[in-house]
Every structure is written in structure tokens, then in C-alpha cells.
C-alpha positions in Angstrom: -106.4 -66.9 32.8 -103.1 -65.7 34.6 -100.0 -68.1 34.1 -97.2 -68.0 36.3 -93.9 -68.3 34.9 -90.6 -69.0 36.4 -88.4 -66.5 35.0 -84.6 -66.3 36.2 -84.7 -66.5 39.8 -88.3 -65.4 40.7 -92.0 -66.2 39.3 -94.2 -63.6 37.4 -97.3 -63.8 36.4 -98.2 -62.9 32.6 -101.5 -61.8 31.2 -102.8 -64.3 28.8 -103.8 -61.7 26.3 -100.7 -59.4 25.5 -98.2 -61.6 27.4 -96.9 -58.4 29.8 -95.2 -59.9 33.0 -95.8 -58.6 36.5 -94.9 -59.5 39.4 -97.7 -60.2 41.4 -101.1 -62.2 39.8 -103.2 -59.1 40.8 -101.8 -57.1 38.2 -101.6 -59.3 35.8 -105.3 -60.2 36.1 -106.0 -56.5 36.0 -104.3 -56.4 32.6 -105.9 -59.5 31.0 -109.4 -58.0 32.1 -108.8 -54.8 30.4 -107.0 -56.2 27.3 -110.0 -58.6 26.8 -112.8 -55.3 27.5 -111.1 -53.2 25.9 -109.0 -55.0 23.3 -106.0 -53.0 23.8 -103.6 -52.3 26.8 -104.2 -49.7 29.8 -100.9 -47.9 29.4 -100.8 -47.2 33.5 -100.9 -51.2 33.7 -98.1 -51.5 31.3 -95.5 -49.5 32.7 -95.8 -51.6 35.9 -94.8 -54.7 34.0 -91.7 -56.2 34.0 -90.9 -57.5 30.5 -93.0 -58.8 27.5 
């Protein structure tokens, strides 16, 4: 499950799995679903994110 997090002046949304933060929950649900498949991150997913 996506969180959101308030972080500084904005909300992300992290993936549950490898705690990457996006900014929008569709990404981030894109990243927990291939981190949980695939135990491991999808690189092109990854460089989208904002911190971890």
C-alpha cells in the first residue's frame, strides 16, 4: 500500500517496499508493484523518484 507523506512543503507518496518517494501515487504504486514481482527496483521507476 502507497503512504503519503508530508515532506517539507508538498506531499509524496512512497512505495511501501523500497521507501522511494514520488510525487504522484501512480508512480509510486507502479514501484511497489514491481518491487513486490520482481523483488528488486525498475531502475526507469527509480530515477523518477524524488528522494529515499
Amino acid at each position: 500500500m502507497v503512504s503519503s507523506k508530508v515532506w517539507g512543503d508538498k506531499t509524496v507518496f512512497a512505495c511501501d517496499e523500497c521507501g522511494f518517494k514520488y510525487a504522484d501515487a501512480e508512480t509510486a504504486k507502479e514501484c511497489e508493484n514491481f518491487c513486490k514481482t520482481h523483488n528488486a527496483c525498475n531502475p526507469k521507476l527509480t530515477a523518477l523518484a524524488l528522494a529515499r
